[in-house]
TORDO-966715 format. One record per residue (C-alpha): residue number from 1; residue in one letter; x, y, z. Coordinates in nm, 2 decimals. Example, Ala and Ser with C-alpha at 12.3 -4.5 7.8 and 13.67 -1.06 7.14 Angstrom:
# residues 2
<atom pos="1" code="A" X="1.23" Y="-0.45" Z="0.78"/>
<atom pos="2" code="S" X="1.37" Y="-0.11" Z="0.71"/>
This chain:
# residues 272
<atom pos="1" code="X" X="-0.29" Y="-0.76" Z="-2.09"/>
<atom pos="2" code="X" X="-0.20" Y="-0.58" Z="-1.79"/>
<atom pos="3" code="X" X="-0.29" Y="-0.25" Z="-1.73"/>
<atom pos="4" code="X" X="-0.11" Y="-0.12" Z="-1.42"/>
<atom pos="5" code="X" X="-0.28" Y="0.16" Z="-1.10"/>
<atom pos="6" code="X" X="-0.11" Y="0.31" Z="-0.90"/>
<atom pos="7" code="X" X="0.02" Y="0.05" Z="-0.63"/>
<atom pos="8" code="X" X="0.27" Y="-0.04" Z="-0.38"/>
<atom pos="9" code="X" X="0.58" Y="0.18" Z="-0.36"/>
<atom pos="10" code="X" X="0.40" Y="0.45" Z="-0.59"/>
<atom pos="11" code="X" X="0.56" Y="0.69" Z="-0.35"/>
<atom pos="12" code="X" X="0.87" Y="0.56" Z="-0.36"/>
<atom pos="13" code="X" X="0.88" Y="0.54" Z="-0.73"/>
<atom pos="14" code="X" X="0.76" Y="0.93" Z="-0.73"/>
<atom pos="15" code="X" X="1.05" Y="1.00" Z="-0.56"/>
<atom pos="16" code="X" X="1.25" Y="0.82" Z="-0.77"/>
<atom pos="17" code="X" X="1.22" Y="1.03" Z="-1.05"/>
<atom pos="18" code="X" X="1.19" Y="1.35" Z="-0.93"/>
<atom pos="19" code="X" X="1.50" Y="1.57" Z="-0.95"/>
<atom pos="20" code="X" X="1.73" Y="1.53" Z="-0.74"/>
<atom pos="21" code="X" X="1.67" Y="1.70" Z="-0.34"/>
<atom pos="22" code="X" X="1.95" Y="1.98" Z="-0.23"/>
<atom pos="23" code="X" X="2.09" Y="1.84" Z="0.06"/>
<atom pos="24" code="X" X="2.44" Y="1.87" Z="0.21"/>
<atom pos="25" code="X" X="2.65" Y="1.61" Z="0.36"/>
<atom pos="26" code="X" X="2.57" Y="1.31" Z="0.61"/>
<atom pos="27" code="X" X="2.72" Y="1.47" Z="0.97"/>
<atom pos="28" code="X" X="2.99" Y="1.21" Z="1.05"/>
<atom pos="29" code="X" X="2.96" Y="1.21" Z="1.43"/>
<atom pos="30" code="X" X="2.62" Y="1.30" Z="1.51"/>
<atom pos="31" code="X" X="2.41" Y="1.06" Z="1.70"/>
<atom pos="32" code="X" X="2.12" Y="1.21" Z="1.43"/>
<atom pos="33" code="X" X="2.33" Y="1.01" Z="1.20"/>
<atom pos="34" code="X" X="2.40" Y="0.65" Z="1.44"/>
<atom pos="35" code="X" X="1.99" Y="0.63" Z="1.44"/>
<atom pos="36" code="X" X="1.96" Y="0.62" Z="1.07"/>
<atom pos="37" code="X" X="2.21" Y="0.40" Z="1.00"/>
<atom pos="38" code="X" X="2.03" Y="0.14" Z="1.23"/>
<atom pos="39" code="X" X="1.70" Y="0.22" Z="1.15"/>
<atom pos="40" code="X" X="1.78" Y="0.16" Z="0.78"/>
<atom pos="41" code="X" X="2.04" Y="-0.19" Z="0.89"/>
<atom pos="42" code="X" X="1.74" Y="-0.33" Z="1.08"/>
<atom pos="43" code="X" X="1.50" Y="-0.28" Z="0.78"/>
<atom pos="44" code="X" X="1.76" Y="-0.43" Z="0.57"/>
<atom pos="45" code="X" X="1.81" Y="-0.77" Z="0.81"/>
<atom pos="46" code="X" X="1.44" Y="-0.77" Z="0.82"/>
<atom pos="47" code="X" X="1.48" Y="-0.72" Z="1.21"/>
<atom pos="48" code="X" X="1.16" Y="-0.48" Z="1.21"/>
<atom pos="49" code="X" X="1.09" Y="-0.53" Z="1.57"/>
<atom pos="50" code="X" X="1.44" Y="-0.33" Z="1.60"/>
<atom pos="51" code="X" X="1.32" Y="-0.09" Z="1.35"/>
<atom pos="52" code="X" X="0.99" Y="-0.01" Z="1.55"/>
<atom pos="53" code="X" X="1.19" Y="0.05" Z="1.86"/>
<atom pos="54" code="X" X="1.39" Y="0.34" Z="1.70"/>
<atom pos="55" code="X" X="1.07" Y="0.49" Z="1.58"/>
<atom pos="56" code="X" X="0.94" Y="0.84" Z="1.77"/>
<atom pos="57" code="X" X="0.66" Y="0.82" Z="2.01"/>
<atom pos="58" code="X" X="0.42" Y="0.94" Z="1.73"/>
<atom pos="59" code="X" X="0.49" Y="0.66" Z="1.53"/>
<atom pos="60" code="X" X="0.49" Y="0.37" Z="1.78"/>
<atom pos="61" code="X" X="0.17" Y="0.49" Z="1.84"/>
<atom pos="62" code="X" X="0.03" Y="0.53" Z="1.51"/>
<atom pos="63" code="X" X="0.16" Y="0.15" Z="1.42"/>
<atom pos="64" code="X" X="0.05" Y="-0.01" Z="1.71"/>
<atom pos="65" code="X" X="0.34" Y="-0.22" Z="1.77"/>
<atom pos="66" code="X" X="0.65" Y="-0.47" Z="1.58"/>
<atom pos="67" code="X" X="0.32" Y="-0.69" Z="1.43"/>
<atom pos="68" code="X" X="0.17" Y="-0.42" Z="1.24"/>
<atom pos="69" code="X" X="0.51" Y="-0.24" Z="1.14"/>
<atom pos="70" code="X" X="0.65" Y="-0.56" Z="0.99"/>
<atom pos="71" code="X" X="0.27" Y="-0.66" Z="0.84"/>
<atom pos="72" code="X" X="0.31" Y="-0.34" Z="0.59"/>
<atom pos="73" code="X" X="0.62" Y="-0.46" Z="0.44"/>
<atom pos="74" code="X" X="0.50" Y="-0.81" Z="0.43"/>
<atom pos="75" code="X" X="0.21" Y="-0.73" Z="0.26"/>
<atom pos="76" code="X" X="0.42" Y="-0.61" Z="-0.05"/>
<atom pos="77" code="X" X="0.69" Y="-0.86" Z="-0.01"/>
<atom pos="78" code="X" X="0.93" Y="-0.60" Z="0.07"/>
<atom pos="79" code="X" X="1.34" Y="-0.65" Z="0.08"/>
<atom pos="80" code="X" X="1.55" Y="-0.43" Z="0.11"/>
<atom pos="81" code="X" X="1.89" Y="-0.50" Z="-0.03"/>
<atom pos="82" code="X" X="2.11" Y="-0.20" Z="0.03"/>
<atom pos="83" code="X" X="2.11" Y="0.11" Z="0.20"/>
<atom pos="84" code="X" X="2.31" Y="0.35" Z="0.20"/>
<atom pos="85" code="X" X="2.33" Y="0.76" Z="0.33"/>
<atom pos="86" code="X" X="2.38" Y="1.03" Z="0.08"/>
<atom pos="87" code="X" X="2.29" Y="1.34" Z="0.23"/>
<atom pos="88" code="X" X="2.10" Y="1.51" Z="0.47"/>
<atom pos="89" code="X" X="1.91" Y="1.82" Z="0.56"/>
<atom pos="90" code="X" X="1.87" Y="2.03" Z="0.87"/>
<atom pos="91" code="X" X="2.00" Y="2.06" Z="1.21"/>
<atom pos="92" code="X" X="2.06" Y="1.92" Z="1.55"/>
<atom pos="93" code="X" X="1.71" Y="1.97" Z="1.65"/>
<atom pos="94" code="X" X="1.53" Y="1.82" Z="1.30"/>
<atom pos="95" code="X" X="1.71" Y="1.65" Z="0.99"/>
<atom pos="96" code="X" X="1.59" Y="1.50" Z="0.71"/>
<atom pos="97" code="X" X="1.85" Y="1.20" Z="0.58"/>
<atom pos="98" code="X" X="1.81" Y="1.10" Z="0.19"/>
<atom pos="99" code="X" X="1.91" Y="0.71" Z="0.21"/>
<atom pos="100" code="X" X="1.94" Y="0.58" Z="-0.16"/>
<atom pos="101" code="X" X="1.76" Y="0.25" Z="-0.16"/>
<atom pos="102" code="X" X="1.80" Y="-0.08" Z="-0.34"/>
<atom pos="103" code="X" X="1.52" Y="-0.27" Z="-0.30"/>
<atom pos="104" code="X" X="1.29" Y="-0.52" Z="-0.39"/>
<atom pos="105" code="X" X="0.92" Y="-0.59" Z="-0.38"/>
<atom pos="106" code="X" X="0.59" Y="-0.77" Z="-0.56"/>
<atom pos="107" code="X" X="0.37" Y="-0.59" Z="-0.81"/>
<atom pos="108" code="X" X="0.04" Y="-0.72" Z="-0.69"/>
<atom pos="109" code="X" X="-0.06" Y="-0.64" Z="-1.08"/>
<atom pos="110" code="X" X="0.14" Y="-0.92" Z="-1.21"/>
<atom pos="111" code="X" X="0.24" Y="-1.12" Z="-0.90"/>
<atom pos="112" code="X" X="0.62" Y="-1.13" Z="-1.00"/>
<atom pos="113" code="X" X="0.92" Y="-1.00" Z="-0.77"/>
<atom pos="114" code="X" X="1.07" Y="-0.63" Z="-0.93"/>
<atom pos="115" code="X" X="1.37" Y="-0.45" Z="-0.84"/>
<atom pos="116" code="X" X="1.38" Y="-0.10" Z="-0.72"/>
<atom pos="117" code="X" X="1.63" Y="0.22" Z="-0.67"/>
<atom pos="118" code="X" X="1.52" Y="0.50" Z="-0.52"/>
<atom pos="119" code="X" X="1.65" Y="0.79" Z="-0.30"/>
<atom pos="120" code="X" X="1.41" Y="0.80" Z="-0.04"/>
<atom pos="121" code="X" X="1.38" Y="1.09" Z="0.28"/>
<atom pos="122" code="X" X="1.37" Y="0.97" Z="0.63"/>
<atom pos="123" code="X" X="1.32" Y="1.23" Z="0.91"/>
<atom pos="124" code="X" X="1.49" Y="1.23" Z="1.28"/>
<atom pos="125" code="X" X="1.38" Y="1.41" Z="1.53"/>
<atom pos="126" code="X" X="1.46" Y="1.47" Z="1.91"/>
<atom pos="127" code="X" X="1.29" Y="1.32" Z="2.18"/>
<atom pos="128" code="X" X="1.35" Y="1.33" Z="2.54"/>
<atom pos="129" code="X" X="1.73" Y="1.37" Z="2.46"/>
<atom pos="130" code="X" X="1.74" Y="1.14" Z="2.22"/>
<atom pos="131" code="X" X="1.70" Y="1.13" Z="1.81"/>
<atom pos="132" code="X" X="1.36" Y="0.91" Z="1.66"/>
<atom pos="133" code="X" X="1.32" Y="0.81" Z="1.38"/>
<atom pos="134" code="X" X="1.00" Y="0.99" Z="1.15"/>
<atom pos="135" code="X" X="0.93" Y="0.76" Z="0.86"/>
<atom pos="136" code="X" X="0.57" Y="0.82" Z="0.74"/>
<atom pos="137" code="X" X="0.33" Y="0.80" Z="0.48"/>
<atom pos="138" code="X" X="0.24" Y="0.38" Z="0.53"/>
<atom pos="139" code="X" X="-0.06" Y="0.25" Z="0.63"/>
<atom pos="140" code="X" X="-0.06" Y="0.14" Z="1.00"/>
<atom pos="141" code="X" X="-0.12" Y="-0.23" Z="0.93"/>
<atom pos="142" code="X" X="-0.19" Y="-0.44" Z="0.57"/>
<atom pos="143" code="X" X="-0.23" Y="-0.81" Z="0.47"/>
<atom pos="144" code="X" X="-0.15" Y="-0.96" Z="0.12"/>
<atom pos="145" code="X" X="-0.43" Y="-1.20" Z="-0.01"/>
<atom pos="146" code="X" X="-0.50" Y="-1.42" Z="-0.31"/>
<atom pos="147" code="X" X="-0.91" Y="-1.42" Z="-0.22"/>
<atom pos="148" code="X" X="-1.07" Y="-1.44" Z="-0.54"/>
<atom pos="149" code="X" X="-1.43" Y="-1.50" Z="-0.66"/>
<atom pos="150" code="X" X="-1.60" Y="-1.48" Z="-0.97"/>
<atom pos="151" code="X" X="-1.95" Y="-1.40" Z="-1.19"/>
<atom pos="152" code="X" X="-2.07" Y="-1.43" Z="-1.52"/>
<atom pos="153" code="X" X="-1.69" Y="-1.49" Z="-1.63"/>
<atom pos="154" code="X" X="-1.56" Y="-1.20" Z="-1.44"/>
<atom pos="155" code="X" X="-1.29" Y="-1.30" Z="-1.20"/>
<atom pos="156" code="X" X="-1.24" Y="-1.09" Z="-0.89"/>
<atom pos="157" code="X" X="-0.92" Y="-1.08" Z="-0.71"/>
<atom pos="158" code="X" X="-0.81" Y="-0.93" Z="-0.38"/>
<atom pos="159" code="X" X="-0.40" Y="-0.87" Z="-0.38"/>
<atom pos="160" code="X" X="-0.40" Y="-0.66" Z="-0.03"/>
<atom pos="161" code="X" X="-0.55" Y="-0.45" Z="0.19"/>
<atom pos="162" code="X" X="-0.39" Y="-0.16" Z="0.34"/>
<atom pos="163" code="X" X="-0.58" Y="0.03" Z="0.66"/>
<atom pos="164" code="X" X="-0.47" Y="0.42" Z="0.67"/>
<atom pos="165" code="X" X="-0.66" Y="0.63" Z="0.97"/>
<atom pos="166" code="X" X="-0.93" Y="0.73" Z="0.76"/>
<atom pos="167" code="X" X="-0.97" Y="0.49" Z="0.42"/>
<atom pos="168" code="X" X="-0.92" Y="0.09" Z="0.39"/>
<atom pos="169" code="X" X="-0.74" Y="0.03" Z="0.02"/>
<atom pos="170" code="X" X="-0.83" Y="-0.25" Z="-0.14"/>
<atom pos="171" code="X" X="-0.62" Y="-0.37" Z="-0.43"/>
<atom pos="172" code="X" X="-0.79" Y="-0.55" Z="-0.67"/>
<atom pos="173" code="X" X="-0.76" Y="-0.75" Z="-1.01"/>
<atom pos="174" code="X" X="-1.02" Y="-0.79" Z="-1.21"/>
<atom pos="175" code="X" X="-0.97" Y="-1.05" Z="-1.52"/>
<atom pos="176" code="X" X="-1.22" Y="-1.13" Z="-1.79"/>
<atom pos="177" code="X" X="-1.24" Y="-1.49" Z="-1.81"/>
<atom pos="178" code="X" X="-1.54" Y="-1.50" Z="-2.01"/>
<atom pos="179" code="X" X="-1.62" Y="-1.45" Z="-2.39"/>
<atom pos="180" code="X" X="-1.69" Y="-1.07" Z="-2.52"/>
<atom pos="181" code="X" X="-1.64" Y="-0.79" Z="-2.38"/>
<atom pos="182" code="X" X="-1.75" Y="-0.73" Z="-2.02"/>
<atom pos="183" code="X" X="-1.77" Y="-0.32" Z="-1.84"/>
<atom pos="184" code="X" X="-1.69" Y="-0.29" Z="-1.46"/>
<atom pos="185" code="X" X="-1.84" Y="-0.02" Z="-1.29"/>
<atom pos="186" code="X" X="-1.71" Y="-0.07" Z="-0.93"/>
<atom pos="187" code="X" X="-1.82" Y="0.31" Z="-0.83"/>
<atom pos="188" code="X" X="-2.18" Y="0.23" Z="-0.87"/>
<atom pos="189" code="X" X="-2.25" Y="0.00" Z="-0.54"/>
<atom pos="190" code="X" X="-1.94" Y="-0.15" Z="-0.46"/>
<atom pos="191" code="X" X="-1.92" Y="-0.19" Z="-0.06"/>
<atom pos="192" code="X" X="-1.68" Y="-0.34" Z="0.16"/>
<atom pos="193" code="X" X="-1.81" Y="-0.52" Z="0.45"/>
<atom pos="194" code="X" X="-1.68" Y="-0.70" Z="0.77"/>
<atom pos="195" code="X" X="-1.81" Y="-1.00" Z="0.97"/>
<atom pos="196" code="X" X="-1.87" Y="-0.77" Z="1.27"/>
<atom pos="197" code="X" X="-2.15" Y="-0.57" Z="1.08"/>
<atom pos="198" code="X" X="-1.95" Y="-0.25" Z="0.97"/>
<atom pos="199" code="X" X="-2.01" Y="-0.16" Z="0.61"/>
<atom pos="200" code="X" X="-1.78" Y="0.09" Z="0.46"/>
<atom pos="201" code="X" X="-1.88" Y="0.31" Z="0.12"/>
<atom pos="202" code="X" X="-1.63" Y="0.41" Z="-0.17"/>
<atom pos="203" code="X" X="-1.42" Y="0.71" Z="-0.14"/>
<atom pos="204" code="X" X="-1.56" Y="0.89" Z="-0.52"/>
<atom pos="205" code="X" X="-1.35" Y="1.16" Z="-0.51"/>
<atom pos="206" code="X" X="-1.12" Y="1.31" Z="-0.82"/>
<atom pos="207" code="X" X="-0.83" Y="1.28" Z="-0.61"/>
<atom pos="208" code="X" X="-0.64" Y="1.04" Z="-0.78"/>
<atom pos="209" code="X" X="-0.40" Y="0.97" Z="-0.55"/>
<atom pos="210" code="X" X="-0.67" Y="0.81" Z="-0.34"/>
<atom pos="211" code="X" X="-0.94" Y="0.71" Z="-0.66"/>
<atom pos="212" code="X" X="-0.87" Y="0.48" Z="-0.92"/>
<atom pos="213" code="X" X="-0.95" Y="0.67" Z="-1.22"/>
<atom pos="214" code="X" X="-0.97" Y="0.42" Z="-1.47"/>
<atom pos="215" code="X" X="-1.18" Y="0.20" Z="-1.18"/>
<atom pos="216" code="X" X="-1.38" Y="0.55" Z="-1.13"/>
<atom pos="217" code="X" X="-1.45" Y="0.60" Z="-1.49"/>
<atom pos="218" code="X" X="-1.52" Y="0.20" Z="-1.58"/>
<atom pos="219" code="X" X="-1.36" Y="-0.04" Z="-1.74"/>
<atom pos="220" code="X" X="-1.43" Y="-0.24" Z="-2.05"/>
<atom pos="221" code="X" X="-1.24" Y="-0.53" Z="-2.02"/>
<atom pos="222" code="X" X="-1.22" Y="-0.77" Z="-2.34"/>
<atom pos="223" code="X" X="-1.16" Y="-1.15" Z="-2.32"/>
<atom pos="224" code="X" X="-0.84" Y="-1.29" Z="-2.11"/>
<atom pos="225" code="X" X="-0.82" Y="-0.89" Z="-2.00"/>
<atom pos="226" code="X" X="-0.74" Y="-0.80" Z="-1.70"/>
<atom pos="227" code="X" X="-0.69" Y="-0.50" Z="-1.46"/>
<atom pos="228" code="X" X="-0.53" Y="-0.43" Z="-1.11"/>
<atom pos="229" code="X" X="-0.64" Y="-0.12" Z="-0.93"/>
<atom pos="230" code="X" X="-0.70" Y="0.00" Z="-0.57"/>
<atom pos="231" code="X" X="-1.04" Y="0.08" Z="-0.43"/>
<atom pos="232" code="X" X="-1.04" Y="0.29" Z="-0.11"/>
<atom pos="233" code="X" X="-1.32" Y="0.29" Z="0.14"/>
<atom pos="234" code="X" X="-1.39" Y="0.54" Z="0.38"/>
<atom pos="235" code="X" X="-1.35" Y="0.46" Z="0.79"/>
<atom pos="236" code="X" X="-1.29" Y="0.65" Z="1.12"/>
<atom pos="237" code="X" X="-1.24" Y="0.32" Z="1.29"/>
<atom pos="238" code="X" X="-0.90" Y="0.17" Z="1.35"/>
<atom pos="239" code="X" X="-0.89" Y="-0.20" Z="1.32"/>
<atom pos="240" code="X" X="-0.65" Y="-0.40" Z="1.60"/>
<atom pos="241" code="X" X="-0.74" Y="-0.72" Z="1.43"/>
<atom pos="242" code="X" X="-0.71" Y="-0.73" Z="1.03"/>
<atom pos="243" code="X" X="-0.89" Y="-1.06" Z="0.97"/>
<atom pos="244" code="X" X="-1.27" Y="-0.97" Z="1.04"/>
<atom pos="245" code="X" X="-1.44" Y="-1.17" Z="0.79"/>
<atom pos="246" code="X" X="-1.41" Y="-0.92" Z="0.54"/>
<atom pos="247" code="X" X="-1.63" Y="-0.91" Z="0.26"/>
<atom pos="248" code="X" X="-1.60" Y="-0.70" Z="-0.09"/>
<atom pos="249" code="X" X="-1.90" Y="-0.67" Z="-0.30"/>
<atom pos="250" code="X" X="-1.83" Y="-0.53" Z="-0.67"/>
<atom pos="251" code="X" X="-2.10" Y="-0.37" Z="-0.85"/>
<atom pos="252" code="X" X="-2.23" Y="-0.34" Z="-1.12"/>
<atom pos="253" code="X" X="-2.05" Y="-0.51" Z="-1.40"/>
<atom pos="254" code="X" X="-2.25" Y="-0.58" Z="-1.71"/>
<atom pos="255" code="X" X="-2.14" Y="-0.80" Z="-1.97"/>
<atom pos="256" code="X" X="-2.18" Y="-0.79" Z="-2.36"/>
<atom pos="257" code="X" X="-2.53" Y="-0.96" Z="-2.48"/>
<atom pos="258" code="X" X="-2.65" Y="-0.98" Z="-2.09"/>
<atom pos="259" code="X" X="-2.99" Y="-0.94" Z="-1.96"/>
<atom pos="260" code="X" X="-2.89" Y="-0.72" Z="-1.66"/>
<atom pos="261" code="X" X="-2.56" Y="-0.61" Z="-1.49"/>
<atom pos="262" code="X" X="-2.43" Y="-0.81" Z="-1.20"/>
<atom pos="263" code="X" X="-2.22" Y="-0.85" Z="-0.85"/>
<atom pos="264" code="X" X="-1.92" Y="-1.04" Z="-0.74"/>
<atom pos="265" code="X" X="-1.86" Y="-1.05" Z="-0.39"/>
<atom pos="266" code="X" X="-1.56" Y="-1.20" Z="-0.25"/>
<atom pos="267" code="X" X="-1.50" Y="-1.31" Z="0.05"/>
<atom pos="268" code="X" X="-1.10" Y="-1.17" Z="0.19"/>
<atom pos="269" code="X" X="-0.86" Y="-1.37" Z="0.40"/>
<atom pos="270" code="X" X="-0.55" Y="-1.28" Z="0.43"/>
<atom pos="271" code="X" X="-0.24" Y="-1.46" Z="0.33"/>
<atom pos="272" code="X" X="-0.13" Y="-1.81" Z="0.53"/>
């Protein structure tokens, strides 16, 4: 079984099947217009060092540079197939183009490759004479993993991490490997921790755009079960380097029949 969170491309796939924007057409000549269509080309070759370059100053910044841009499309295994402008919105000083996308990518809940269409906004604005490219809403820098550990028959799996300027997402699967029925409980004492000394608490909040309700609830989990969901822990720190001997302690779980409920920590590395 597979029970699915709220994962990679959820806000793509939001805007996927909300109605369809009001938007006029794509300006023919404008230079608004140029910028897109090699913003979106560059994504599509995978040539994401030309894609950072069209970006505004805002978002240079707020990536770091190519490395991290690219890392946040890596991390999910992102293609992008087609592309190609159906409207837009605004004027000369602001527009917002709606590109619709073919794409695809890898559900970290079931490690297989899934197509995606989707309509999705990007924003140009002017700077210094010249139109930038606004295309927010991604973490500044993520790594794909296969890090797994386990106790008492529960097998703990981080998929990827995803650093945002105030949280670190951690997407996990959890999978029952053991006989009866086993609760997780990751909201109890669940801490992520890196080799530097920083120790970072769970975000417990009933947004659930940023909590994991089912995680925040607990899960009981029978035999071969298993669940992927995002844990997100709460930072002001912005991390240059995304390896730092990261490690994510899960607690409590307590399985059927057991003396006492129990931790699983697993050590994270990323990918290759």
């Amino acid at each position: 079984m597979i029970a699915r969170a709220s994962l990679a491309f959820a806000a793509v796939a939001t805007v996927a099947a909300a109605p369809a924007p009001a938007y006029g057409p794509v300006p023919r000549t404008s230079p608004q217009t140029a910028v897109v269509q090699r913003y979106v080309d560059a994504l599509r070759e995978a040539r994401f060092d030309r894609a950072f370059a069209l970006l505004s100053a805002d978002e240079r910044a707020y990536f770091g540079d190519a490395a991290a841009f690219r890392s946040v499309f890596a991390a999910d295994g992102f293609t992008l197939t087609s592309a190609a402008l159906a409207g837009a919105r605004g004027d000369d000083r602001a527009r917002v183009f709606f590109v619709r996308e073919n794409a695809s990518y890898v559900d970290h809940a079931d490690d297989a490759r899934h197509s995606l269409e989707a309509t999705v906004p990007i924003g140009v604005v002017m700077q210094h004479g010249a139109p930038r490219i606004k295309d927010p809403g991604k973490p500044y820098r993520a790594f794909a993993s296969s890090s797994a550990a386990y106790g008492s028959g529960l097998r703990v799996t981080v998929k990827k991490v995803d650093f945002y300027p105030d949280r670190i997402d951690v997407v996990v699967t959890f999978t029952n490997v053991g006989d009866g029925f086993v609760t997780v409980l990751p909201y109890g004492r669940s801490v992520l921790r890196d080799g530097r000394g920083g120790v970072y608490r769970l975000i417990a909040t009933k947004d659930w755009n940023v909590t994991d309700k089912r995680l925040y609830e607990g899960i009981p989990l029978a035999p071969d079960a298993r669940y992927t969901g995002s844990m997100a822990f709460a930072t002001a720190a912005r991390f240059r380097d995304a390896d730092r001997g990261w490690t994510l302690t899960v607690a409590p779980a307590l399985r059927d029949g057991g003396d006492r409920p129990f931790s699983v920590a697993v050590a994270i590395r990323p990918l290759g």
